[in-house]
C-alpha positions as CSV (number, residue, x, y, z in Angstrom):
1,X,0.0,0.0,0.0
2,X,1.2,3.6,-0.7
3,X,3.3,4.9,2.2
4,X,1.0,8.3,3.1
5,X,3.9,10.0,4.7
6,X,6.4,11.9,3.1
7,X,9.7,11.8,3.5
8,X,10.4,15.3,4.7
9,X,8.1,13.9,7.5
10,X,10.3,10.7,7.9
11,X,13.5,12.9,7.9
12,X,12.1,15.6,10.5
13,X,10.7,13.0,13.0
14,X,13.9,10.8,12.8
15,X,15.9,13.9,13.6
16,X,13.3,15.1,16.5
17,X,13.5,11.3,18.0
18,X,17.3,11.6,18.2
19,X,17.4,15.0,20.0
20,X,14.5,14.5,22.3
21,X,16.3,11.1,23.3
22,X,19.2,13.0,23.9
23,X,17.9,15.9,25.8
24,X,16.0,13.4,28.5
25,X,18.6,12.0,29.3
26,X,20.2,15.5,30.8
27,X,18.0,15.9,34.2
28,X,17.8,11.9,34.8
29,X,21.5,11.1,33.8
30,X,21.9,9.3,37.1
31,X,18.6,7.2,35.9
32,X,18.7,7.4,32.2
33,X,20.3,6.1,29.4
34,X,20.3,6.8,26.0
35,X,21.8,6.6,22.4
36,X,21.0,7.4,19.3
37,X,22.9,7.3,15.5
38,X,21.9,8.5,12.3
39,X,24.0,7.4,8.8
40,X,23.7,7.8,5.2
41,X,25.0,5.0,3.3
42,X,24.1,3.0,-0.1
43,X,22.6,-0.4,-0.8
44,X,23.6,-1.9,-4.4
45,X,21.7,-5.4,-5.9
46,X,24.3,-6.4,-8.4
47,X,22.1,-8.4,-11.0
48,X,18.7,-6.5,-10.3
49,X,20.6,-3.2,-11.4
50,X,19.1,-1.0,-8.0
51,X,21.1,1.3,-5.6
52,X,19.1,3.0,-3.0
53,X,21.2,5.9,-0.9
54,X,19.1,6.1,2.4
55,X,19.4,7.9,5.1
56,X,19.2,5.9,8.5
57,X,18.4,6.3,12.0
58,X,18.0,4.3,15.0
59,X,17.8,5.0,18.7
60,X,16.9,3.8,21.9
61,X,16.0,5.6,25.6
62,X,15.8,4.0,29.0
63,X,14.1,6.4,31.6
64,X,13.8,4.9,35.2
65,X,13.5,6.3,39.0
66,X,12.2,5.0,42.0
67,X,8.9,4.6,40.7
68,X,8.7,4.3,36.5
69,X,10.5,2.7,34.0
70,X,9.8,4.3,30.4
71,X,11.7,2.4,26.9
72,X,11.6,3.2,23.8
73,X,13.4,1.6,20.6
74,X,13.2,2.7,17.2
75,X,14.7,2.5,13.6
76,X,13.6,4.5,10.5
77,X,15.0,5.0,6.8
78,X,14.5,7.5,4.0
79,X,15.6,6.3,0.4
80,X,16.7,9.5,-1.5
81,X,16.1,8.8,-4.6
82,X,12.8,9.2,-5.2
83,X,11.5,5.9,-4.1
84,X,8.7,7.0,-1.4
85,X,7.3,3.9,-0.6
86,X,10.7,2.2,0.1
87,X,11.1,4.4,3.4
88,X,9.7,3.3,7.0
89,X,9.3,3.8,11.0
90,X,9.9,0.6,12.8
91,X,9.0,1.1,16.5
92,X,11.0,-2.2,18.3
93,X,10.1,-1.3,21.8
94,X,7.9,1.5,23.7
95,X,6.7,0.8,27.0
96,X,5.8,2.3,30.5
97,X,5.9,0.7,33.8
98,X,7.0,0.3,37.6
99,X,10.6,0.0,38.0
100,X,10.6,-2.8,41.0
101,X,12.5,-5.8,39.5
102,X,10.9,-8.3,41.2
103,X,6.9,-7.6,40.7
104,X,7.0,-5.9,37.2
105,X,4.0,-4.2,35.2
106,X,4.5,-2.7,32.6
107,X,1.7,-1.6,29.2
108,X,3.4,-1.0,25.4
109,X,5.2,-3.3,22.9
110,X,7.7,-5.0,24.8
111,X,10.3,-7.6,23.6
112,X,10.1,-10.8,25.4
113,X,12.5,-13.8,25.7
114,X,9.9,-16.3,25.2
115,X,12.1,-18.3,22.2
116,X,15.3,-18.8,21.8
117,X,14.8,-21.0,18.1
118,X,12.3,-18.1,17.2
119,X,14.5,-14.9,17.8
120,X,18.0,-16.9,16.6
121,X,16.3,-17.9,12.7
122,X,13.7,-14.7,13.2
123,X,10.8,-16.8,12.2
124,X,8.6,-14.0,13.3
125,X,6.7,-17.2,14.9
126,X,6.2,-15.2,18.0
127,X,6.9,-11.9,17.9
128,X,6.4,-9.8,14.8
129,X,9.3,-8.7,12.5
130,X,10.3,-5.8,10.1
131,X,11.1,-7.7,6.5
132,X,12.1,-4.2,4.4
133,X,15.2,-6.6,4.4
134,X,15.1,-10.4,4.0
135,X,18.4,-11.0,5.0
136,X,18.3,-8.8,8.4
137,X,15.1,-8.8,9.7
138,X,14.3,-7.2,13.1
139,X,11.9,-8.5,15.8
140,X,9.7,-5.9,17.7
141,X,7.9,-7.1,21.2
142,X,4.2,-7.7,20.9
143,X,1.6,-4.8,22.0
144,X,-0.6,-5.0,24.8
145,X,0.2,-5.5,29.4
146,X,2.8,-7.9,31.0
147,X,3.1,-8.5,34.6
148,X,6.6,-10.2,35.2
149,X,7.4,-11.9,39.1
150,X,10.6,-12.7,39.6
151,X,11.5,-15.0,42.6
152,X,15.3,-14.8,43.7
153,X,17.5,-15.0,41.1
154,X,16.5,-18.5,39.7
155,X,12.7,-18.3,38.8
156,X,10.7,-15.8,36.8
157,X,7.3,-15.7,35.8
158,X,6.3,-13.3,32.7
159,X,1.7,-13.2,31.9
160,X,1.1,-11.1,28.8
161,X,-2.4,-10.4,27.5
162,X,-4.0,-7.5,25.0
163,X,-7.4,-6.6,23.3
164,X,-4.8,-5.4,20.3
165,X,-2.7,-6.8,17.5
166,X,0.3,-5.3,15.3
167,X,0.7,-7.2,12.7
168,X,4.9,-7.6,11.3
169,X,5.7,-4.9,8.8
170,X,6.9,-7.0,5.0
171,X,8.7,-5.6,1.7
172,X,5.9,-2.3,0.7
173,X,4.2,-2.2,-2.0
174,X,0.5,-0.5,-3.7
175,X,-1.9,-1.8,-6.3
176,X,-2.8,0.4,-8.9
177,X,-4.6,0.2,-12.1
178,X,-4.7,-3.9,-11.1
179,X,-1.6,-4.5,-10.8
180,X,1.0,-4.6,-7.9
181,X,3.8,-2.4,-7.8
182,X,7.0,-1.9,-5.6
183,X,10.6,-0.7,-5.8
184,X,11.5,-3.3,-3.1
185,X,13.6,-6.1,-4.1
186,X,12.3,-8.6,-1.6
187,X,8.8,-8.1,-2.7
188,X,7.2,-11.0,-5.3
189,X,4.5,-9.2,-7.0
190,X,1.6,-11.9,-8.6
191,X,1.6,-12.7,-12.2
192,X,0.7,-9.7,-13.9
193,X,-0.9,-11.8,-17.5
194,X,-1.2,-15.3,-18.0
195,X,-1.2,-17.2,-21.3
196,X,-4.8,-18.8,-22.1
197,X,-5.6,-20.1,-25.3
198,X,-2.5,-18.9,-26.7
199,X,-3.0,-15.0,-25.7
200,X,-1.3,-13.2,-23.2
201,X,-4.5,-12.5,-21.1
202,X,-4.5,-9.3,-18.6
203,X,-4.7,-10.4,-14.8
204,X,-6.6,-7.4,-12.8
205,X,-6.0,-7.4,-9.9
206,X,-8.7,-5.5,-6.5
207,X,-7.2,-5.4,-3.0
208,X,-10.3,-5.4,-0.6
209,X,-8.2,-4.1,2.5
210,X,-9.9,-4.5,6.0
211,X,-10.8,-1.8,8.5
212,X,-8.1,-1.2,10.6
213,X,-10.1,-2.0,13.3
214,X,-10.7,-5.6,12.0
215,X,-7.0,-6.1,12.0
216,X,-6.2,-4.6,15.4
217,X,-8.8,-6.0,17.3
218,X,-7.6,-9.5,18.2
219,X,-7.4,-10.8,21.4
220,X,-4.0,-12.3,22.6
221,X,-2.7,-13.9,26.1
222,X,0.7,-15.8,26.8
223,X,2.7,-17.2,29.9
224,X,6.0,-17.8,29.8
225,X,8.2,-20.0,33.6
226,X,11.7,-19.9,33.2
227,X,13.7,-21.3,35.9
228,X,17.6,-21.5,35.9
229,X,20.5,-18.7,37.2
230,X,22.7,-16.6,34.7
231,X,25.0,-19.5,35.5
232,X,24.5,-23.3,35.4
233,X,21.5,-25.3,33.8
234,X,17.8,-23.5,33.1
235,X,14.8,-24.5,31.1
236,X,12.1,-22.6,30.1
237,X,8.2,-23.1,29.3
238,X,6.2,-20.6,26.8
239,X,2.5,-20.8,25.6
240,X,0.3,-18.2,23.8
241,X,-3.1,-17.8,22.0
242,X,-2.9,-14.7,19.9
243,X,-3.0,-13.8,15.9
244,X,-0.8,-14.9,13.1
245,X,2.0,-12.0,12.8
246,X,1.6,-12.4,9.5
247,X,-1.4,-11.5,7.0
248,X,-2.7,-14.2,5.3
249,X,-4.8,-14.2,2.5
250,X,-7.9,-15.1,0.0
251,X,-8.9,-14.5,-3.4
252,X,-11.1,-15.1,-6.0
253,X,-11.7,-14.3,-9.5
254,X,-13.4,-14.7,-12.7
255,X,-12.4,-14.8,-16.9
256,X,-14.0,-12.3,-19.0
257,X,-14.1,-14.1,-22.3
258,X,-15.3,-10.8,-24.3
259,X,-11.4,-9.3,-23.8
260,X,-9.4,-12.7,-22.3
261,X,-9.3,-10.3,-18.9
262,X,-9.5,-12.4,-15.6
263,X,-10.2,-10.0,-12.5
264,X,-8.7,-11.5,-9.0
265,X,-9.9,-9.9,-5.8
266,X,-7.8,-10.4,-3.1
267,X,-9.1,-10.4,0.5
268,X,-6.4,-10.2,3.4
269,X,-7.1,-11.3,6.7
270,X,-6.3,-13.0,10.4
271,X,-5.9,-15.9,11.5
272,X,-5.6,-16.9,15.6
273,X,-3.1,-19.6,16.2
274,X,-1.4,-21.4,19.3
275,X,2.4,-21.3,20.1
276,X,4.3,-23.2,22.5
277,X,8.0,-23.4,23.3
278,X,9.8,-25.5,25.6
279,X,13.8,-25.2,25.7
280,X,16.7,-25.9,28.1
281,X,20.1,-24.7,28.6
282,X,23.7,-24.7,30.1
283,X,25.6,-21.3,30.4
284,X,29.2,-22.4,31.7
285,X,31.4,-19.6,31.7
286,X,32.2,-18.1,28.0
287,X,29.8,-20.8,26.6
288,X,26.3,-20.8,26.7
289,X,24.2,-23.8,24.9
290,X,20.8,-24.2,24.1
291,X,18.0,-26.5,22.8
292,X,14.8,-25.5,21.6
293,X,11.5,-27.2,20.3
294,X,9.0,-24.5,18.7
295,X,5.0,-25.7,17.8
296,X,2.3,-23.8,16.5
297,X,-1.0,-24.8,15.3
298,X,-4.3,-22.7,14.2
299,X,-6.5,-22.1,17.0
300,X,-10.1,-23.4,14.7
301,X,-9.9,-24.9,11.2
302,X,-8.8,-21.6,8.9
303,X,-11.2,-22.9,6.0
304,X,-14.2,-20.4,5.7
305,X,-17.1,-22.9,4.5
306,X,-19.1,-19.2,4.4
307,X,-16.9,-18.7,1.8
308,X,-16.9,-21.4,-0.7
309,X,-16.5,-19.0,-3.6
310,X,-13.1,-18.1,-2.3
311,X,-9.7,-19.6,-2.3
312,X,-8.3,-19.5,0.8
313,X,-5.0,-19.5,2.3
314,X,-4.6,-22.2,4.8
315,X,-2.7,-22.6,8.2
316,X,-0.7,-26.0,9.1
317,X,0.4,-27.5,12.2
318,X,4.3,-27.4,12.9
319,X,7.0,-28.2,14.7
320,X,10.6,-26.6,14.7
321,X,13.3,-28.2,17.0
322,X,17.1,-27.1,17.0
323,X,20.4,-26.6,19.5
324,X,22.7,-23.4,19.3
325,X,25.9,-22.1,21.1
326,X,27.3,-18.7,21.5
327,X,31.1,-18.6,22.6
328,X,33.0,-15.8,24.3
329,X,36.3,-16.9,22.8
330,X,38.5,-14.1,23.7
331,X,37.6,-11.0,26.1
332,X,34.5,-9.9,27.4
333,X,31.7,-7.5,25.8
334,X,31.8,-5.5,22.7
335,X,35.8,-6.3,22.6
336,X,35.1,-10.3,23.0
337,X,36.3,-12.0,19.6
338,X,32.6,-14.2,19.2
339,X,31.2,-17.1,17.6
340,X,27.8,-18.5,17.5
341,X,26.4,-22.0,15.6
342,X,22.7,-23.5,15.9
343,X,20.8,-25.5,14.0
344,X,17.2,-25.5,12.9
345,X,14.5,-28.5,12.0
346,X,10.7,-28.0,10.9
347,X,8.4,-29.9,10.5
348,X,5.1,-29.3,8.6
349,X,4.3,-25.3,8.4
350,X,2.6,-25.8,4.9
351,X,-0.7,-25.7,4.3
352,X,-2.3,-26.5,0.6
353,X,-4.9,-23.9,-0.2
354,X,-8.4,-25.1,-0.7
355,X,-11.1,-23.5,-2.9
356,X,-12.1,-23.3,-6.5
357,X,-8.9,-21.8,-8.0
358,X,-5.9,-23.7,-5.4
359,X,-3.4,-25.6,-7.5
360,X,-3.3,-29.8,-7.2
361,X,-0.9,-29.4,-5.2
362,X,0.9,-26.8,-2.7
363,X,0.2,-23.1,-2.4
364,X,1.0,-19.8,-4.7
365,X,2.2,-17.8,-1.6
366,X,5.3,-17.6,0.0
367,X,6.3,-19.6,2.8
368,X,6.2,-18.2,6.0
369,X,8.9,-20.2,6.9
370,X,12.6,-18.6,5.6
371,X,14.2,-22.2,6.3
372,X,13.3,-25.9,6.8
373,X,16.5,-27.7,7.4
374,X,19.3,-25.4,7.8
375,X,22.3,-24.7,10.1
376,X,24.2,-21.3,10.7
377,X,27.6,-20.8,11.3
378,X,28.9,-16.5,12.2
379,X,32.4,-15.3,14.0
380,X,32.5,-11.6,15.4
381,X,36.5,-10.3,15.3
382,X,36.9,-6.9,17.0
383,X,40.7,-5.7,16.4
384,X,41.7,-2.2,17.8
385,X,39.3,0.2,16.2
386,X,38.1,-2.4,13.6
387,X,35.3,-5.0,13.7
388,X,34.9,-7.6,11.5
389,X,31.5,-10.1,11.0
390,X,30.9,-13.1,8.8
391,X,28.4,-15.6,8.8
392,X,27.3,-18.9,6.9
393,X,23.7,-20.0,5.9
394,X,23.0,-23.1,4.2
395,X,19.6,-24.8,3.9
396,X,19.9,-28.4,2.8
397,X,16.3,-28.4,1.7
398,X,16.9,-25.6,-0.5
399,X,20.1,-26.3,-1.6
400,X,21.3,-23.0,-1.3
401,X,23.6,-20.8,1.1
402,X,23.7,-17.3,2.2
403,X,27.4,-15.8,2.7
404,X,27.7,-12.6,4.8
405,X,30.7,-10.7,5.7
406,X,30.8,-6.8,7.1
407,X,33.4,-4.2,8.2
408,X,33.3,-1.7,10.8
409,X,36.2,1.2,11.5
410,X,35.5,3.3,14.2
411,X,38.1,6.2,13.8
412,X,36.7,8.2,16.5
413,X,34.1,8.1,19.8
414,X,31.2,9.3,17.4
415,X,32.3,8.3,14.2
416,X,31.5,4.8,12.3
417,X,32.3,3.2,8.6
418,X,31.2,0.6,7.3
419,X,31.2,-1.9,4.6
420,X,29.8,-4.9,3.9
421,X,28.2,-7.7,0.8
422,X,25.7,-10.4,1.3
423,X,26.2,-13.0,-1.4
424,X,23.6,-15.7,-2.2
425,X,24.1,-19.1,-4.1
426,X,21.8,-22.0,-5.2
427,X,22.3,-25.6,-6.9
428,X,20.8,-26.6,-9.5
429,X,17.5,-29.0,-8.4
430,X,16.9,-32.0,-10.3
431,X,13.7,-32.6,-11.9
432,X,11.1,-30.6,-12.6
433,X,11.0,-27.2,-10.6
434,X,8.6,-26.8,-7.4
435,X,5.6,-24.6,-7.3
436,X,6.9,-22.4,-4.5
437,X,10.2,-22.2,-3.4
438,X,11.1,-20.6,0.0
439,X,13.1,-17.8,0.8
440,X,16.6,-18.0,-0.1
441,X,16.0,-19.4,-4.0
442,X,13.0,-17.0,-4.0
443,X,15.3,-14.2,-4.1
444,X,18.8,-15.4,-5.3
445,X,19.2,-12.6,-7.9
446,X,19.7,-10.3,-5.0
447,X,23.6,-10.3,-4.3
448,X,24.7,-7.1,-2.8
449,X,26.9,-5.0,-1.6
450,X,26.4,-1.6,0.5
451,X,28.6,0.9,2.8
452,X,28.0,4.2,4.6
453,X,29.2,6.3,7.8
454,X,26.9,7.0,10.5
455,X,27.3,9.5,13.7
456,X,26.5,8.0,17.2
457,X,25.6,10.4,19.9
């Protein structure tokens, strides 16, 4: 849909965020912390042909007393070169509440540890995620009140429950004239003609977009024991009832044999599932260790028999299991040389549509799932004012690997340059091709590179 805002409002409010964070921080600065950084830098897709300069911004405050805690987390971008709807606001984290840390309320969107599997692949299984960028998503905390009892240092106890629902933030894009456009390289648009009776025949296509009130108001509630010390062994037991982050879909159409024109309408909508997570632990020193198993499954059948005209998109059961390990190899902190591995497994997650126009076999949208069977290898290597990153991706199911590598120099206290490329390769499948192909084959034109400098305050 077309972004509304302009970017002089963007670029104004990004400024005023940075400067307000920095200017509460004065009378609290026993109490508050703060930081904020704004770049401009340059994305370039080698074989798609697209550079986008941007401007950047991101910052986060921490206001607490005796009495309130206040957080907020934000990141924003404005493309300049013209391309309006490319730009976005992505708030991670704003919330009020008491400041005891042991009987904690607190009302806002809040990040919550509530899977480990979940936040290390970004699934956006349980919290919702900003997708601008396949490759580095960001997770934002769900919306609504959380009550969090701690008892001593080895038990906590975290209730969450709202009346409202944020749904995750994907690649932008707008429908005119029937068709789907976008500057976005991470966005698949629908076929825009197809070939019937040996004409190219138009498709047009009608976005009936909900209310925004029948997309924010759905009910959610989650719980979430952990039990373990910073130290030593610790599980951890999560369950929640609330809506899909992502929108899911229906359609229908008809052929007009007068022109060969087929009209499509396409209906977005909700869909309420359950999520559990149950996962254990060792944190020994440098090393910390995990295993995770990750289920979700729609809360009622997602068919609509009201709706037998329609084509709808359906929701499967799954099941994602995986281990990981983070290693402090050398030092401590942001100076610590790191590395990290995990693993991840699923299980079901695909769903064939049903309805008059669903293919034999499968589905025509994405997957919600970026990976099936896939394992992750990254190193972190700080050296005086240098930092280095690279990581691994490969997907066995895909057959196809993501290779990552960044730069940063930090020639000053304020200062920061960097550089970076994120390279993606596929083998060649046997047989004939599938209908839909998941993430990383999806979008293996778009090897890039990109660099910029950005000022921290």
């Amino acid at each position: 849909m077309k972004n509304a805002v302009s970017k002089q409002t963007y670029l104004l409010g990004l400024l005023l965020l940075s400067e307000s964070w920095q200017a509460q921080a004065a009378p609290f600065s026993e109490e508050a912390l703060s930081q904020a950084q704004i770049g401009l830098g340059e994305v370039s897709y080698f074989e798609r042909r697209l550079n986008f300069p941007q401007f950047t911004a991101h910052g986060r405050g921490v206001l607490r007393n005796d009495y309130v805690e206040a957080v907020g987390e934000a990141d924003g971008m404005v493309t300049l070169n013209h391309r309006e709807d490319l730009s976005y606001l992505f708030v991670q984290e704003a919330y009020v509440g008491n400041s005891s840390k042991f009987s904690h309320f607190s009302v806002g969107r809040k990040k919550v540890e509530w899977s480990l599997l979940d936040e290390a692949w970004k699934l956006g299984v349980w919290q919702p995620r900003l997708r601008w960028d396949y490759l580095q998503p960001q997770t934002a905390g769900l919306t609504g009140l959380f009550f969090e009892q701690q008892a001593g240092n080895w038990a906590k106890l975290t209730l969450f429950g709202s009346p409202v629902f944020i749904p995750e933030q994907g690649a932008p894009f707008q429908v005119s004239n029937g068709q789907f456009h976008s500057s976005s390289p991470w966005f698949s648009p629908p076929l825009s003609s197809l070939d019937l009776f040996g004409r190219q025949t138009t498709v047009d296509y009608t976005l009936h977009t909900p209310s925004i009130r029948q997309i924010v108001q759905q009910p959610s509630w989650g719980v979430s024991g952990l039990v373990g010390q910073s130290q030593g062994p610790w599980g951890r037991v999560s369950y929640a009832q609330k809506p899909v982050n992502q929108i899911m879909v229906d359609y229908d159409g008809t052929l007009d044999l007068s022109d060969l024109e087929a009209k499509i309408n396409i209906y977005p909508k909700v869909v309420q599932h359950h999520v559990g997570t149950i996962e254990s632990g060792l944190n020994l020193g440098p090393v910390r260790s995990w295993v995770s198993g990750l289920a979700e499954a729609p809360v009622k059948p997602t068919y609509d028999s009201n709706r037998p005209e329609r084509t709808q998109q359906m929701l499967g059961t799954s099941f994602a299991a995986g281990p990981g390990v983070d290693w402090d190899i050398v030092g401590t902190g942001a100076q610590a040389i790191t590395a990290h591995a995990s693993y991840i497994r699923l299980w079901g997650g695909e769903a064939n549509d049903q309805g008059p126009l669903s293919p034999k076999n499968g589905s025509v949208f994405e997957s919600r799932f970026p990976y099936r069977n896939a394992f992750n290898l990254g190193m972190t290597v700080p050296f005086y004012d240098f930092t280095s990153r690279g990581q691994f991706v490969y997907d066995t199911s895909q057959k196809a690997a993501i290779v990552s590598g960044g730069l940063q120099y930090h020639p000053g206290t304020h200062w920061v340059l960097s550089a970076g490329a994120d390279l993606i390769g596929v083998e060649p499948l046997s047989g004939a091709p599938q209908p839909r192909t998941n993430m990383i084959r999806r979008f293996q034109t778009n090897d890039r590179a990109y660099g910029g400098v950005s000022y921290v305050f």
